[in-house]
MDAnalysis code that builds the backbone (N, CA, C; Angstrom):
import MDAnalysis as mda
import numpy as np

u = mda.Universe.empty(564, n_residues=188, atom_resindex=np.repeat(np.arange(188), 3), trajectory=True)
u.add_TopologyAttr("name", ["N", "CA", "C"] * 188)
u.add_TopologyAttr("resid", np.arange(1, 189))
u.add_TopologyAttr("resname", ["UNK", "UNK", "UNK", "UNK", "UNK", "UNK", "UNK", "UNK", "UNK", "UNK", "UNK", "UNK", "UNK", "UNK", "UNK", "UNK", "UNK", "UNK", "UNK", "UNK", "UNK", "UNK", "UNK", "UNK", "UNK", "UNK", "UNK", "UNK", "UNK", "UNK", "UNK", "UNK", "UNK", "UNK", "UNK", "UNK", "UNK", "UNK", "UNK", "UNK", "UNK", "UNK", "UNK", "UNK", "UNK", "UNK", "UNK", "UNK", "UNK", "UNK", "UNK", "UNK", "UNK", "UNK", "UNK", "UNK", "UNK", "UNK", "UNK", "UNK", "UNK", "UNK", "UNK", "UNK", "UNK", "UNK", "UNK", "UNK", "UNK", "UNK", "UNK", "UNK", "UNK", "UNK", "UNK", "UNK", "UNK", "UNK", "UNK", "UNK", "UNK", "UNK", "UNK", "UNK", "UNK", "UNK", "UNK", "UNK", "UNK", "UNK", "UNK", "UNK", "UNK", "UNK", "UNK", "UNK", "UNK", "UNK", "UNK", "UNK", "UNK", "UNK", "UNK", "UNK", "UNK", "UNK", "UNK", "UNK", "UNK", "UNK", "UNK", "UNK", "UNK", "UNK", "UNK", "UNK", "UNK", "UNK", "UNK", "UNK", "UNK", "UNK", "UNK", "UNK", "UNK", "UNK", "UNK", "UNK", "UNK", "UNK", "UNK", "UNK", "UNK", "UNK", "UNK", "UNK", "UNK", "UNK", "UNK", "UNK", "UNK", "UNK", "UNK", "UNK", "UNK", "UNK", "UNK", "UNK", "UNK", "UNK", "UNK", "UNK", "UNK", "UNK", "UNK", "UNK", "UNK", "UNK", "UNK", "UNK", "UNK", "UNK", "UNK", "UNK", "UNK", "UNK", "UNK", "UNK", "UNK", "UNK", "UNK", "UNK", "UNK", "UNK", "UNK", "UNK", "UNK", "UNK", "UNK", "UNK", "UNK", "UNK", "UNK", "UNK", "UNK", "UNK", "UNK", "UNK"])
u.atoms.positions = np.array([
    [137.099, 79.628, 56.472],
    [136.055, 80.572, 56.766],
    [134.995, 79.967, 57.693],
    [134.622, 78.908, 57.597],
    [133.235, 77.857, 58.112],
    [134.439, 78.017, 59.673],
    [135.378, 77.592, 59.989],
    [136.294, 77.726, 61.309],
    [135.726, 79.174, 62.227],
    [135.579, 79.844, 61.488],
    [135.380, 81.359, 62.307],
    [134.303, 81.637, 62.511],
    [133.299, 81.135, 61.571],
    [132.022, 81.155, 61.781],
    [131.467, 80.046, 63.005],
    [132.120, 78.668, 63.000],
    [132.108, 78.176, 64.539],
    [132.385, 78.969, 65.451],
    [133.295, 79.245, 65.664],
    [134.154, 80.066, 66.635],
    [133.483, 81.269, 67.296],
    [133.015, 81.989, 65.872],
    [131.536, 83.141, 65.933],
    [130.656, 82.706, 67.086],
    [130.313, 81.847, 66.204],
    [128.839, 81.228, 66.935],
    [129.236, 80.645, 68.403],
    [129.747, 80.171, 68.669],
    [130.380, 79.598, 70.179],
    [130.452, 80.872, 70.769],
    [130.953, 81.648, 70.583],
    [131.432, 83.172, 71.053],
    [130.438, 83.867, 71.729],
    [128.888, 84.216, 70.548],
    [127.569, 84.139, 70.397],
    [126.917, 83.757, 71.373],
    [126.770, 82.558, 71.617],
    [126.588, 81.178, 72.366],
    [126.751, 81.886, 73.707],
    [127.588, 81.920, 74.056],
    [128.697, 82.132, 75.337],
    [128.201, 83.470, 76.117],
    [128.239, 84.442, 74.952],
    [128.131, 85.814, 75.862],
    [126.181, 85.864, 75.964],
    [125.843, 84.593, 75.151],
    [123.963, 84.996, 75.384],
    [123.850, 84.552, 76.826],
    [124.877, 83.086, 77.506],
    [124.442, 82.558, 78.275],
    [125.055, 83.031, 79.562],
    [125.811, 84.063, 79.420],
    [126.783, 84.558, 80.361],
    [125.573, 86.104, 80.005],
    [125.207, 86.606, 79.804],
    [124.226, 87.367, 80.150],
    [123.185, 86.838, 80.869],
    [122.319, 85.913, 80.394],
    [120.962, 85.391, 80.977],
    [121.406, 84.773, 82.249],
    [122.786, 84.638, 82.859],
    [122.915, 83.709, 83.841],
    [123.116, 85.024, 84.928],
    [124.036, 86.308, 84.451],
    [124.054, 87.351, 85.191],
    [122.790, 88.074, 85.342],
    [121.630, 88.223, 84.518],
    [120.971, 88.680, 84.632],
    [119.556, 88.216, 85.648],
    [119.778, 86.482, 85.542],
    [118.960, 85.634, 86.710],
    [119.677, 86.143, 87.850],
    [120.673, 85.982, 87.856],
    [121.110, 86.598, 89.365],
    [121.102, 87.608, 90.102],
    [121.297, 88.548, 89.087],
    [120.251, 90.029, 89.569],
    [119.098, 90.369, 90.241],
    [118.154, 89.219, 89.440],
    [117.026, 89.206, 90.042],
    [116.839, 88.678, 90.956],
    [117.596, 88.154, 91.203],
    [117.633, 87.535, 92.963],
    [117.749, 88.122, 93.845],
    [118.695, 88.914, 94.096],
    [119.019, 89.856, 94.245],
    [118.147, 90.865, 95.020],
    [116.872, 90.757, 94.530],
    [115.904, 91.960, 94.818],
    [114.936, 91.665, 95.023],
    [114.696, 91.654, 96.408],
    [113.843, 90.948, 97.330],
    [112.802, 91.858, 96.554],
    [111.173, 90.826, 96.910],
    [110.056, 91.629, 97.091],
    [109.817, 92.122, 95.377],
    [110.254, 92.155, 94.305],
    [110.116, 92.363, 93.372],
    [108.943, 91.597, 92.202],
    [108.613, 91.103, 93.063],
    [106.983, 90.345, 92.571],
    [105.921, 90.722, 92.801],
    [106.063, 91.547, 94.021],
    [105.185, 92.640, 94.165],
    [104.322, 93.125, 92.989],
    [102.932, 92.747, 92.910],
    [101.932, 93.365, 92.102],
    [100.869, 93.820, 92.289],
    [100.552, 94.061, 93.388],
    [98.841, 94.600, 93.910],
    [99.341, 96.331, 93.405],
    [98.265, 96.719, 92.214],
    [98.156, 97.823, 92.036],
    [99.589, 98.685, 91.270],
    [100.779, 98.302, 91.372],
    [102.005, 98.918, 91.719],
    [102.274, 97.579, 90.592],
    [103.472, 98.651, 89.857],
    [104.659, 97.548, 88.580],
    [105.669, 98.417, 89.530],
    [106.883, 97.155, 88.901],
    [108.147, 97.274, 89.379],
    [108.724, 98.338, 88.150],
    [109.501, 99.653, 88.231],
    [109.875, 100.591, 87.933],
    [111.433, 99.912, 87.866],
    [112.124, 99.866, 88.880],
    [113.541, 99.894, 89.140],
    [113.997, 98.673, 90.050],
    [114.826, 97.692, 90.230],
    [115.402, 96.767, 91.314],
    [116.846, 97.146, 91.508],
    [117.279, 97.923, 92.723],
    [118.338, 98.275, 92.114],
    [119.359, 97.534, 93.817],
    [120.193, 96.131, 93.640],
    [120.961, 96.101, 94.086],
    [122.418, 97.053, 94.910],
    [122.182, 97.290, 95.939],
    [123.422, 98.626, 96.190],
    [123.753, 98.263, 97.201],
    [125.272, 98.438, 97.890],
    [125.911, 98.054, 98.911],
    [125.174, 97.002, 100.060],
    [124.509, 95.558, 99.590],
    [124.338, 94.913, 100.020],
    [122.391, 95.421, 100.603],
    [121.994, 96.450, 100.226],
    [120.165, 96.533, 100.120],
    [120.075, 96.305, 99.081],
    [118.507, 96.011, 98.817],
    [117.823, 96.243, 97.591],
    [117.085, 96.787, 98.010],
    [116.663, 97.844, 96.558],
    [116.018, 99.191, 96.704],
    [114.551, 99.269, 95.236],
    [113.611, 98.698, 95.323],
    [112.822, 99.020, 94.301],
    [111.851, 100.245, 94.405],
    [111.507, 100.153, 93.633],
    [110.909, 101.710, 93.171],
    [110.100, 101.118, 92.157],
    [108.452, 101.398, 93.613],
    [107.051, 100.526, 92.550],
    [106.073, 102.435, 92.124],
    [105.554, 101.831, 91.179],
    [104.584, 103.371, 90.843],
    [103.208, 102.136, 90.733],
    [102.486, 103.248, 90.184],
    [100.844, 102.882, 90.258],
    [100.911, 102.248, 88.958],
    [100.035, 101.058, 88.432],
    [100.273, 100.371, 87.386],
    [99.012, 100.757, 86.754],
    [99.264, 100.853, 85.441],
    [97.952, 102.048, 84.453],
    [97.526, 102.745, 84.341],
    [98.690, 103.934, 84.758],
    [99.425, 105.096, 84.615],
    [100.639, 105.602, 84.576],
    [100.672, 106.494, 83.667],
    [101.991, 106.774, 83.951],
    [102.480, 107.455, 84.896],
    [104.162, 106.713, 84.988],
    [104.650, 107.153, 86.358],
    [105.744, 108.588, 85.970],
    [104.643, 109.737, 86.568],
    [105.207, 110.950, 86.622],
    [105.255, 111.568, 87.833],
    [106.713, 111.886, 88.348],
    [107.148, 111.912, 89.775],
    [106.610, 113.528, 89.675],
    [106.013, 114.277, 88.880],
    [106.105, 115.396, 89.197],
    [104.302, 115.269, 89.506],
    [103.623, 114.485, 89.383],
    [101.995, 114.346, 89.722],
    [102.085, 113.905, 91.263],
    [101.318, 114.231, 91.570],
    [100.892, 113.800, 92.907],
    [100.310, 112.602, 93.163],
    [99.023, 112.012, 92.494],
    [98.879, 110.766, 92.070],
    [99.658, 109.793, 91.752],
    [101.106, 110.082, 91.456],
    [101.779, 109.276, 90.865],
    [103.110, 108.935, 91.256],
    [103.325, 109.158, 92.626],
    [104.301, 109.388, 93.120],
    [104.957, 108.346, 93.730],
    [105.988, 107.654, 93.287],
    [106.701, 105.978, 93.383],
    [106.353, 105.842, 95.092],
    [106.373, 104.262, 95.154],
    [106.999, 103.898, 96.650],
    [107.858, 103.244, 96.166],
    [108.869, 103.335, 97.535],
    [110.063, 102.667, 97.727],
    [109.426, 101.713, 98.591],
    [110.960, 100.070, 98.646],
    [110.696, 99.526, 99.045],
    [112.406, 99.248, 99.399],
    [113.037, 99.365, 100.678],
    [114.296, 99.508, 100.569],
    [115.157, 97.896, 101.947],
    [115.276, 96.901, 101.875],
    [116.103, 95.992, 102.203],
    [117.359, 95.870, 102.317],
    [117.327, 94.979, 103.796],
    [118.980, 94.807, 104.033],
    [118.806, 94.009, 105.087],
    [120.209, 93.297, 105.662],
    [120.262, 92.389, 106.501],
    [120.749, 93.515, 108.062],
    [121.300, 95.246, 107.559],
    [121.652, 96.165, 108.147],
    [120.678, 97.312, 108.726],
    [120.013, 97.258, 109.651],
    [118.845, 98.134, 109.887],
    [119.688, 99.658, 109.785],
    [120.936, 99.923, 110.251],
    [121.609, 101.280, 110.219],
    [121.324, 101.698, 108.915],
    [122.064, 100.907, 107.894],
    [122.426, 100.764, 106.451],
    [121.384, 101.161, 106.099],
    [120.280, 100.171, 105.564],
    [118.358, 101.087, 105.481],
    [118.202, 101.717, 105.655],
    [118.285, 102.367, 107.512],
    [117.839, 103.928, 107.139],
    [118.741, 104.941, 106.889],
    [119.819, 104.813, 106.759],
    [120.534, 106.120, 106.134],
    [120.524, 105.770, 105.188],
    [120.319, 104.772, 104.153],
    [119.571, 104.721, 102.971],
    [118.611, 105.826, 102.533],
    [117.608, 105.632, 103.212],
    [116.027, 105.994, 103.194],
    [116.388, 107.701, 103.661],
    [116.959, 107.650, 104.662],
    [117.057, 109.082, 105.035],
    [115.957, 109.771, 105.333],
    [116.294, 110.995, 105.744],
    [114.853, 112.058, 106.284],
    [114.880, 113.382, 105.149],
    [115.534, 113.478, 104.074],
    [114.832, 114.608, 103.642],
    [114.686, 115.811, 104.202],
    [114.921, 116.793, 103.318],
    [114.066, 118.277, 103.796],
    [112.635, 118.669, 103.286],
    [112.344, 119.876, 103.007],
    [111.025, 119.984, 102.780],
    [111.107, 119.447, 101.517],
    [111.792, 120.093, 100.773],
    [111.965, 119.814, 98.738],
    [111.803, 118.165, 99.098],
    [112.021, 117.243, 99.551],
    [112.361, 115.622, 99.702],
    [112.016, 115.143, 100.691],
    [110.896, 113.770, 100.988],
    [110.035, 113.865, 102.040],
    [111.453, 112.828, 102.722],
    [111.925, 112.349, 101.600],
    [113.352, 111.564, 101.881],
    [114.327, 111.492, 100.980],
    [115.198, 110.378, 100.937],
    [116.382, 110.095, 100.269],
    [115.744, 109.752, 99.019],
    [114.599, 109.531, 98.611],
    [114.201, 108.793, 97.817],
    [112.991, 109.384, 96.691],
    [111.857, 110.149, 98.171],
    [110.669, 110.669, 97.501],
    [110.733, 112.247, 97.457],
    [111.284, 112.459, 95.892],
    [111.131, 114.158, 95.907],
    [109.939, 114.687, 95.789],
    [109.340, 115.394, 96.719],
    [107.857, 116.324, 96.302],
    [108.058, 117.047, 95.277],
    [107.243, 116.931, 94.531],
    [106.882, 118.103, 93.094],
    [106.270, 119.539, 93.912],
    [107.054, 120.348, 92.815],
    [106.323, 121.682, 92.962],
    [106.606, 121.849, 94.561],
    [107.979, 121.970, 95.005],
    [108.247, 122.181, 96.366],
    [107.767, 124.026, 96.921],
    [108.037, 125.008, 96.035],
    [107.537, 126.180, 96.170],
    [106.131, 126.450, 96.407],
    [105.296, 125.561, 96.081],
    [103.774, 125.477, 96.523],
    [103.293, 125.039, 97.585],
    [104.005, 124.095, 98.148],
    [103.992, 123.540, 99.353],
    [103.728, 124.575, 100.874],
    [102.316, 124.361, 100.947],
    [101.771, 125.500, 101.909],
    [102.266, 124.978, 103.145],
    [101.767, 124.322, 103.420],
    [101.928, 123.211, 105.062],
    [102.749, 122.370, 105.091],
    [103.816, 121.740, 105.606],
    [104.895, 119.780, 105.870],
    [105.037, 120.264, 107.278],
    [103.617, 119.397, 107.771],
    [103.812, 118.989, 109.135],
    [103.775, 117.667, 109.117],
    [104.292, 117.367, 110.372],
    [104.041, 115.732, 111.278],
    [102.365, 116.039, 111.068],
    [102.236, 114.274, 110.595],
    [100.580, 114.121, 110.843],
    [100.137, 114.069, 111.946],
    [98.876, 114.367, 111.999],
    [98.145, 113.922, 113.173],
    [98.211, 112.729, 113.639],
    [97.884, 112.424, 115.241],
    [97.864, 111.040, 116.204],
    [96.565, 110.606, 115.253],
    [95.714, 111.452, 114.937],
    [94.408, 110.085, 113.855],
    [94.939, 109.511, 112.990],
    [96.173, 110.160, 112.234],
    [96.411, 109.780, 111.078],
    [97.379, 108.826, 111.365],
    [98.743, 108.868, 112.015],
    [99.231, 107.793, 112.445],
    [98.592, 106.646, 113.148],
    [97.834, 106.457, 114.180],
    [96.478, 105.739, 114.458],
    [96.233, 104.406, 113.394],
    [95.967, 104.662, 112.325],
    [95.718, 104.481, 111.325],
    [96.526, 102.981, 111.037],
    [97.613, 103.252, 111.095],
    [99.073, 102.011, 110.966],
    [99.588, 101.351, 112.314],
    [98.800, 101.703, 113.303],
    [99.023, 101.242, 114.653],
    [98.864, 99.614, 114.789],
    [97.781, 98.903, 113.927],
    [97.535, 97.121, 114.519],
    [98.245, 96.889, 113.193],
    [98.799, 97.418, 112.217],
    [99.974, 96.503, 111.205],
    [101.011, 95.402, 111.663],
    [101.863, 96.188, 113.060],
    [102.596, 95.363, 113.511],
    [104.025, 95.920, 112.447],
    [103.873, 96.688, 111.908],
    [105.146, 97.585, 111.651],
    [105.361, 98.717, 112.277],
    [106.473, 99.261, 112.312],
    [106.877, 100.406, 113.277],
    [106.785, 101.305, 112.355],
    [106.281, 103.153, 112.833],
    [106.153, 103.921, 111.900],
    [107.326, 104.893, 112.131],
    [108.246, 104.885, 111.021],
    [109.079, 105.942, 111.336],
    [108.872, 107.459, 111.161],
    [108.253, 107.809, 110.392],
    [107.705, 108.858, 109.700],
    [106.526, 109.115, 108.651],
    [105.697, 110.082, 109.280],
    [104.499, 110.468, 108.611],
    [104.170, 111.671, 108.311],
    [104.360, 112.536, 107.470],
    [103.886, 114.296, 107.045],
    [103.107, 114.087, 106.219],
    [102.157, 115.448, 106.755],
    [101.296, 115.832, 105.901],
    [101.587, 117.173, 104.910],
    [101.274, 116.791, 103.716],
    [101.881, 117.951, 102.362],
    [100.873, 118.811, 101.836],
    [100.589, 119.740, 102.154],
    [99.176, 120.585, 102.002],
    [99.979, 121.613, 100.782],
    [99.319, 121.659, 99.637],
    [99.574, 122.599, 98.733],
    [98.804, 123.665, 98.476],
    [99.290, 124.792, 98.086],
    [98.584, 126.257, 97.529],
    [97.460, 125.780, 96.720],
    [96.341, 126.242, 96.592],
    [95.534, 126.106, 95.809],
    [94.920, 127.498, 95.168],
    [94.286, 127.437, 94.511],
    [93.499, 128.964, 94.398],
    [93.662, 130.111, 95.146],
    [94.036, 131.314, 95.095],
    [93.731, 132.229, 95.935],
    [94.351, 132.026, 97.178],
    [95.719, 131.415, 97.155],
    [96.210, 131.035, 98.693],
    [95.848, 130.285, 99.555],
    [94.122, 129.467, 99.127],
    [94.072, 128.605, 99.804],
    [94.381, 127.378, 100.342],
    [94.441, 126.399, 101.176],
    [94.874, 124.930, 100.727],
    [94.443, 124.490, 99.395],
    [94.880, 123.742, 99.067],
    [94.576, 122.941, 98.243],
    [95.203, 121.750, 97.885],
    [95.420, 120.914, 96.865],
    [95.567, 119.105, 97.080],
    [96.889, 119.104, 98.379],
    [96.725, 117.335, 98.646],
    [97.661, 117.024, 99.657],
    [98.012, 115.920, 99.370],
    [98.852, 115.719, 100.213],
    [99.845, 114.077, 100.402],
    [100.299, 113.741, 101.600],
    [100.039, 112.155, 101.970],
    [100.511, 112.151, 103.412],
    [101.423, 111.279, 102.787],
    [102.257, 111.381, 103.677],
    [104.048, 110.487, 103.448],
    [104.346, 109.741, 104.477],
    [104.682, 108.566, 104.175],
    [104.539, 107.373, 105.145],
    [105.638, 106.489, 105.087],
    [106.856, 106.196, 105.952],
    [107.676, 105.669, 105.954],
    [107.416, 104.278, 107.280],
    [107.515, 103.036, 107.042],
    [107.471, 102.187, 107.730],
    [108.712, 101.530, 107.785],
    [108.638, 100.451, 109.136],
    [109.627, 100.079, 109.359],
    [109.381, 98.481, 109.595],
    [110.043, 97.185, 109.203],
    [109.795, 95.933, 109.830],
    [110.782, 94.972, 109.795],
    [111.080, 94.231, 111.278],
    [111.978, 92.804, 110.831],
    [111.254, 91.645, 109.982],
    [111.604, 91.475, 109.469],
    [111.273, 90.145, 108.902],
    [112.151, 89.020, 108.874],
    [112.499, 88.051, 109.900],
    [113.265, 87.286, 109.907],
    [114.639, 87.927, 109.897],
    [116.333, 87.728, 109.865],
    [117.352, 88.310, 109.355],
    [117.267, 89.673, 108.588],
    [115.873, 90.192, 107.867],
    [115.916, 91.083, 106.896],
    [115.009, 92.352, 107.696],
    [115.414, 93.784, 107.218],
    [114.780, 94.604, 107.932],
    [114.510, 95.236, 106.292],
    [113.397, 96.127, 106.504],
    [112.441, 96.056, 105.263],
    [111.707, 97.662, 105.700],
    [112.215, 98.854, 104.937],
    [111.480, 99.453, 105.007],
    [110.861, 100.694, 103.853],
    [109.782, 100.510, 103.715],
    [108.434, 101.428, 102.989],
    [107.835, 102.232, 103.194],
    [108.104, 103.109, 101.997],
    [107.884, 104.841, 102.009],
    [106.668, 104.833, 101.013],
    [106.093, 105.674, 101.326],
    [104.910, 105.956, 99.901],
    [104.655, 107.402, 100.533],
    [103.869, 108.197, 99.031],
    [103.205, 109.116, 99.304],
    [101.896, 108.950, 98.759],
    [100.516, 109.419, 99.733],
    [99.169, 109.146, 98.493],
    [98.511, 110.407, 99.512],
    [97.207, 110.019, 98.831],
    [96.516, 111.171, 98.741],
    [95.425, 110.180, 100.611],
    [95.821, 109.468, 101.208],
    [95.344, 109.048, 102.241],
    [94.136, 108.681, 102.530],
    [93.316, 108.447, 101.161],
    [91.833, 108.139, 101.312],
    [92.076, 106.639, 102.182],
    [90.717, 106.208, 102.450],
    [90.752, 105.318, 102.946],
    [90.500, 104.220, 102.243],
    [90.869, 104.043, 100.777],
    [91.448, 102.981, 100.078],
    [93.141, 102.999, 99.866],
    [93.607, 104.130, 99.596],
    [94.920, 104.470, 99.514],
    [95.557, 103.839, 101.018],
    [94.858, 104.130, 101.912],
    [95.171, 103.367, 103.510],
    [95.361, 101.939, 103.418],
    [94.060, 101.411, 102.850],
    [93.592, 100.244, 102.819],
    [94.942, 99.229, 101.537],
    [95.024, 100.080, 100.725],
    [96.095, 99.456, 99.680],
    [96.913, 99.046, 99.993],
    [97.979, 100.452, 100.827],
    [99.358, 100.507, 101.611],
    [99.203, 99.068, 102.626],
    [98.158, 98.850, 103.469],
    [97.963, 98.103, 103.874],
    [98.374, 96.347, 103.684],
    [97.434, 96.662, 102.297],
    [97.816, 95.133, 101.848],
    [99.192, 94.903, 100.953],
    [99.810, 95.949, 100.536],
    [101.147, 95.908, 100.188],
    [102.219, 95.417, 101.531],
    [101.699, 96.163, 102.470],
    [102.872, 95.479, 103.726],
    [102.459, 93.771, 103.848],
    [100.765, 93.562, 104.141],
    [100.684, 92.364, 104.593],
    [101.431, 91.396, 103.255],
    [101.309, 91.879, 102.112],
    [102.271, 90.967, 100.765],
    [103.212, 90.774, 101.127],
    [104.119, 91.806, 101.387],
    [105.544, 91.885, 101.299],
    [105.854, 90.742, 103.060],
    [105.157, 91.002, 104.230],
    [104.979, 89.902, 105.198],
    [105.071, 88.582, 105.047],
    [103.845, 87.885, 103.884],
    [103.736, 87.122, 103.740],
    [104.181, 86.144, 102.891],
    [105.219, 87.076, 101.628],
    [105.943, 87.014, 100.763],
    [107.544, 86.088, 101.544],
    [107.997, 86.342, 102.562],
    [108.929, 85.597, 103.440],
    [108.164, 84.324, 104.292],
])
């Protein structure tokens, strides 16, 4: 009996360290996942040679159907094609492959932003692939809340790296996005 109970335990042994060894490697895996200004890591999800995380706002909860609360992606590869048909363009319901707008039937306005508003991401030194503005019904047919949607683009050495968010575009929400790219920059 004491024979099987070795055997057990070795067994035990084996599949703890053959987990923790697959599971370090995972995390390797997924670039940029240390990422903490403001934003927890939600998801790292390894896929046909990108990694794809999915950060929300940290001390709150992350409810894709709030506006406030609406994940960024952060999507990698050594394949700039690969990334963006990753990332994709979305229709109105989906600003992309990634970020579904809530409450798509309310959605008064999805235009291209304004040259001020792109402006804005011009001395980053990332390329902007895409920017809409999401104007919703409010009261009485009027506007009411919004979201600008912001897809960037950057080499970083061998790796091309690109970040989607949606916020409400104040000029801390600017200022945030901001220092999330210069992280993720300086992070290589």
């Amino acid at each position: 009996m004491t024979k099987y109970k070795v055997n057990f335990s070795v067994l035990v042994l084996f599949c703890v360290v053959l987990f923790s060894i697959s599971a370090c490697a995972e995390e390797r895996h997924c670039a940029f996942d240390d990422l903490r200004f403001k934003l927890k890591l939600v998801s790292c999800t390894p896929k046909d040679g990108l990694n794809i995380l999915k950060l929300a706002p940290s001390g709150q909860p992350s409810y894709e159907t709030n506006l406030e609360n609406l994940p960024t992606y952060i999507v990698s590869g050594d394949d700039l094609g690969l990334v963006l048909k990753a990332v994709g363009d979305g229709t109105q319901s989906r600003y992309n492959n990634f970020i579904e707008l809530p409450y798509p039937e309310a959605i008064l306005h999805y235009d291209d932003a304004s040259a001020a508003a792109k402006l804005k991401f011009a001395e980053t030194g990332w390329k902007l692939l895409d920017m809409k503005d999401v104007v919703y019904e409010g009261q009485g047919g009027e506007e009411g809340a919004g979201v600008v949607c912001t897809t960037l683009e950057k080499q970083i050495y061998s790796n091309y790296v690109v970040v989607s968010q949606c916020n409400a575009f104040y000029e801390a929400d600017i200022s945030d996005l901001k220092v999330l790219l210069g992280s993720i920059e300086r992070r290589n």
